[in-house]
N, CA, C and O of each residue as an XYZ file, in Angstrom:
364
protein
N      85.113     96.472    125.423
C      84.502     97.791    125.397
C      83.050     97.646    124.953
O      82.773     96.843    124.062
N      82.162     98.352    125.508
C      80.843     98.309    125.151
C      80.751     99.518    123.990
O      81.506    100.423    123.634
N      79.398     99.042    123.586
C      79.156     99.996    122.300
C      78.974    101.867    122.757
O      79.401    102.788    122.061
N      78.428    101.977    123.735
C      77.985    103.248    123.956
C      79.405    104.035    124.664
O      79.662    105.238    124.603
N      80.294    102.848    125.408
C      82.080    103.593    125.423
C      81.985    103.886    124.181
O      81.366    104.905    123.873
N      82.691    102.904    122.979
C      83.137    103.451    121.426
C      82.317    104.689    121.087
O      82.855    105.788    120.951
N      81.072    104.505    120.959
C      80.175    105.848    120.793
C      81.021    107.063    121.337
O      81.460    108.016    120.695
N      81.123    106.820    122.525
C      81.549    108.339    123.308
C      82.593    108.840    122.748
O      82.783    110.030    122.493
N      83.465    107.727    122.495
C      85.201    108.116    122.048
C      84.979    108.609    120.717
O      85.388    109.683    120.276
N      84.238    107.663    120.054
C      84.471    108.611    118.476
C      83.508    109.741    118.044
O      83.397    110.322    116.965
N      82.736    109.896    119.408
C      82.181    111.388    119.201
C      82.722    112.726    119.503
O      82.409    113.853    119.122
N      83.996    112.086    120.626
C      85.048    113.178    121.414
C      85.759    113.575    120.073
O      85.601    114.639    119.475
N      86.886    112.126    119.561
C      87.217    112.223    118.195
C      86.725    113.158    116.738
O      87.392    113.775    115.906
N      85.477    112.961    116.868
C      84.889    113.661    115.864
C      85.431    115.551    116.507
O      86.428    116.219    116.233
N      84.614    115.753    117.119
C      85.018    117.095    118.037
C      86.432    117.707    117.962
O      86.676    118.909    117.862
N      87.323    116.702    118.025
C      88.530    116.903    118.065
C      89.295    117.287    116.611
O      90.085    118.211    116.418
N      88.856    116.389    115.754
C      88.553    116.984    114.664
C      88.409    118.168    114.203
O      89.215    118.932    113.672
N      87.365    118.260    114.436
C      86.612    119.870    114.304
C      87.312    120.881    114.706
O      87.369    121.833    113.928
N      87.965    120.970    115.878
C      88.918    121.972    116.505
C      90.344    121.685    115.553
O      91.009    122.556    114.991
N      90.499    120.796    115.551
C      91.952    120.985    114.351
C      91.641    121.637    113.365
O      92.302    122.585    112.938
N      90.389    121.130    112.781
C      90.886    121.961    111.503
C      90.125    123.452    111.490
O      89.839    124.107    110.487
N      89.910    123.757    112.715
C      89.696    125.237    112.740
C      90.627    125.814    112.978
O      90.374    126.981    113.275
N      92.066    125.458    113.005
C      93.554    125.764    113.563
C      94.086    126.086    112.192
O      94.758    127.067    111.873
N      93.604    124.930    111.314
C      94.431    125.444    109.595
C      94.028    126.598    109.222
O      92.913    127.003    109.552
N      95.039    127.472    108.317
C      94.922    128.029    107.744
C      93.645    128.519    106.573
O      92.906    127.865    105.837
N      93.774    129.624    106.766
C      92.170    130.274    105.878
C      92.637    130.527    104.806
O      92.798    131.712    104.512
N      93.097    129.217    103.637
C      93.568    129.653    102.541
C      92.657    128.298    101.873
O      91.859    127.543    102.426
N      93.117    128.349    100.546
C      92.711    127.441     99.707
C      93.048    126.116     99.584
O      92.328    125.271     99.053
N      94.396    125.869    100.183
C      94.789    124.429    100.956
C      94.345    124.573    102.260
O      93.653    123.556    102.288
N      94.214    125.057    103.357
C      93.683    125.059    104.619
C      92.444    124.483    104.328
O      92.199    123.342    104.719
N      91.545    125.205    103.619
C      90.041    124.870    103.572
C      89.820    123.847    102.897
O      88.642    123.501    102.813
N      90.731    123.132    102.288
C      90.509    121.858    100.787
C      90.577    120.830    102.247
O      89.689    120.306    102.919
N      91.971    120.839    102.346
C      92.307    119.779    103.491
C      91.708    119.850    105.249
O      91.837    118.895    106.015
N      91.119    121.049    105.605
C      89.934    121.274    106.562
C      88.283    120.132    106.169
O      87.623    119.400    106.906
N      88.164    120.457    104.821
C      86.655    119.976    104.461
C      86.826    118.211    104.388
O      85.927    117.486    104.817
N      87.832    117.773    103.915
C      88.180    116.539    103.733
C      88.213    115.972    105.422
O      87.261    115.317    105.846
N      89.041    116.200    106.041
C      89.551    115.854    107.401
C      88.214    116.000    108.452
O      87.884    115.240    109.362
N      87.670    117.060    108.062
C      86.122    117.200    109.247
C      84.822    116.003    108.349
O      83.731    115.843    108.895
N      85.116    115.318    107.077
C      84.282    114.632    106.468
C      84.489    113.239    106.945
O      83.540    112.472    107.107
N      85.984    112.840    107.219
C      86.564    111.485    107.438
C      86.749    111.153    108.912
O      86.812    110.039    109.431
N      86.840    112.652    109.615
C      87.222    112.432    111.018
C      85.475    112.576    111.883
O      85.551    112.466    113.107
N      84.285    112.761    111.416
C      83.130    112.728    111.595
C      81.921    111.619    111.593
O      80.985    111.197    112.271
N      82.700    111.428    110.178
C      81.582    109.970    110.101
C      82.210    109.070    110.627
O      81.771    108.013    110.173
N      83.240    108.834    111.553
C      83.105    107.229    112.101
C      81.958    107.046    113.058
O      81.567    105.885    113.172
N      81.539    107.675    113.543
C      80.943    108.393    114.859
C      79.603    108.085    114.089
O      79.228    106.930    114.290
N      78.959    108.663    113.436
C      78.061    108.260    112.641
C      77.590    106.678    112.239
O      76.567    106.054    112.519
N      79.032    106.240    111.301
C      78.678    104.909    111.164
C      78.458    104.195    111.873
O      77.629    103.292    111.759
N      79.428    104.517    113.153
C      79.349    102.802    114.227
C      77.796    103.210    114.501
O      76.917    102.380    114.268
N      77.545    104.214    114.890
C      75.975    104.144    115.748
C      75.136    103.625    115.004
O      74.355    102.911    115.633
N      74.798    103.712    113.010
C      74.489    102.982    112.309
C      75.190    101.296    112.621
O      74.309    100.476    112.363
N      75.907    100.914    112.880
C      76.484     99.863    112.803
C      75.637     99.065    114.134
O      75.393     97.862    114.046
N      75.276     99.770    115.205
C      74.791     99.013    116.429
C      73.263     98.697    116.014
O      72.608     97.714    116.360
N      72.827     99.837    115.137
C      71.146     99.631    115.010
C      70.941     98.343    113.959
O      69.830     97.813    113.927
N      71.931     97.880    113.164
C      71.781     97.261    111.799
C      71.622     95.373    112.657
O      72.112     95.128    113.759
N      70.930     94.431    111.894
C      70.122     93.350    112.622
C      70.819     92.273    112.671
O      70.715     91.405    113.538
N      71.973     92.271    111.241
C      73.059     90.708    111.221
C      74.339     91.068    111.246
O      74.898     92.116    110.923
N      74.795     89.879    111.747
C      76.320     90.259    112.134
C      77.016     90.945    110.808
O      77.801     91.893    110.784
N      76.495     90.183    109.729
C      77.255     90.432    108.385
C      77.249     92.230    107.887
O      78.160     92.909    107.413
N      75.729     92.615    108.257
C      75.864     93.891    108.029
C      76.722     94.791    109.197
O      77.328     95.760    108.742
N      76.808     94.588    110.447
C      77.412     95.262    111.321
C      78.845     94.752    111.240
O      79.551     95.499    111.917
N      79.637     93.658    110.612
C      80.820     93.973    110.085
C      81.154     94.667    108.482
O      82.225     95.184    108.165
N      80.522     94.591    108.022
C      80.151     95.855    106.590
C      80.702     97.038    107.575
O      81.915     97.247    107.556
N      79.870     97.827    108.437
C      79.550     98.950    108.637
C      80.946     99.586    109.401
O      81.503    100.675    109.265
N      81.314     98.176    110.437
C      82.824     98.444    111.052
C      83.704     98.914    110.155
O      84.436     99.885    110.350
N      83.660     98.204    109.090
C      84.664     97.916    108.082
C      84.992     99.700    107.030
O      85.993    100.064    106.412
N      83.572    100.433    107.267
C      83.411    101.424    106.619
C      84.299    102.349    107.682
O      85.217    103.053    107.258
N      83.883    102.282    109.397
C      84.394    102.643    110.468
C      86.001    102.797    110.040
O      86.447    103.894    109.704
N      86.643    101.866    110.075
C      87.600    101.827    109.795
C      88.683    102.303    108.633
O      89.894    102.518    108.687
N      87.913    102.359    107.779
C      88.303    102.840    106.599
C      88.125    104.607    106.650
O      88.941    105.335    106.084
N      87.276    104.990    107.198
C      87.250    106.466    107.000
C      88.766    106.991    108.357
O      89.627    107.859    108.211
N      88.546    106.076    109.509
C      89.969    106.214    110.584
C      90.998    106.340    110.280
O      91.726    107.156    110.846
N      91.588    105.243    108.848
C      92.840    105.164    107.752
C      92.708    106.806    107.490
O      93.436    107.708    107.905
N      91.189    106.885    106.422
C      91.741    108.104    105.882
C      92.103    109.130    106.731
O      93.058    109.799    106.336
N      91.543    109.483    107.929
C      91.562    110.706    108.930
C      92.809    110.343    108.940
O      93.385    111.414    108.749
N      93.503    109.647    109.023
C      95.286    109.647    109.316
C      95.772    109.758    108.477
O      96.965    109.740    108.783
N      95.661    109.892    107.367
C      96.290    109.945    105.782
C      96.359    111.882    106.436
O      97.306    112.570    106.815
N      94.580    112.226    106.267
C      94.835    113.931    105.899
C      95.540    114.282    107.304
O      96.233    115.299    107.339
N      95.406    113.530    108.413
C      96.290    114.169    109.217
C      97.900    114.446    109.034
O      98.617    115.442    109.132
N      98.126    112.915    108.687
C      99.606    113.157    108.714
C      99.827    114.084    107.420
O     100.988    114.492    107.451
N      98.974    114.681    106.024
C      99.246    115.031    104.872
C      99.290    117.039    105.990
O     100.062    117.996    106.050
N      98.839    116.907    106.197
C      98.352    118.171    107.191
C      99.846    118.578    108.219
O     100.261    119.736    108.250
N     100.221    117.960    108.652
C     101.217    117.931    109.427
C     102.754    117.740    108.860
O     103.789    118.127    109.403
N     102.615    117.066    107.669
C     103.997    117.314    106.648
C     104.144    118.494    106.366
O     105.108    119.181    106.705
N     102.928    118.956    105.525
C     102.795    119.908    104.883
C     103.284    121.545    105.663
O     103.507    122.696    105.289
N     103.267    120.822    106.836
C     103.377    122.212    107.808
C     102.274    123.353    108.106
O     102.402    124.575    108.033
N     101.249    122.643    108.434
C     100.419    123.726    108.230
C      99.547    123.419    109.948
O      98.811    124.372    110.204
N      99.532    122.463    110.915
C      99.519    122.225    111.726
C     100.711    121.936    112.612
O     101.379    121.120    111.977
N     101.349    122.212    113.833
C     102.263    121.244    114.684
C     101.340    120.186    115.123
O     100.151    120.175    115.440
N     102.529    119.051    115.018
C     102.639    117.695    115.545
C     101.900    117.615    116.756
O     101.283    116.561    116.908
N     101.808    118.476    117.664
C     101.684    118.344    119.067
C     100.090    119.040    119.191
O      99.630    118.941    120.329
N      99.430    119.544    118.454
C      98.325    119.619    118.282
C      97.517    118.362    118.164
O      96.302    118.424    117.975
């Protein structure tokens, strides 16, 4: 995959994001777990494009590595989101 594919996908991702958690609930858990999930499901999208501009390999696996770690969390608040019952699964 080239860099500017990944770009595209985790900018769709990000987006996608965004529309979920405009689906939660307008309460005080809706909006806790909305602000978290649009923070983790946003910046991957961010980082990698930081990650292509950066000059040594060492820093552009740093930056993946951040990539990745915010992806974990977006699946943590997702699936915490989807136990909880406050989204369907199929969303």
């Amino acid at each position: 995959m080239v860099p500017e594919d990944l770009k595209k996908r985790l900018k769709v991702f990000a987006l996608r994001i965004i529309k979920l958690s405009e689906k939660l609930p307008n309460n005080r858990v809706g909006n806790i777990l909305g602000t978290q999930i649009i923070r983790s499901g946003t910046s991957p999208a961010a980082n990698y494009r930081v990650a292509c501009l950066v000059k040594s390999q060492k820093d552009f696996l740093n930056k993946l590595k951040i990539v990745e770690e915010e992806l974990d969390e977006t699946l943590y608040w997702t699936e915490l989101i989807i136990e909880a019952g406050l989204i369907k699964e199929e969303l």
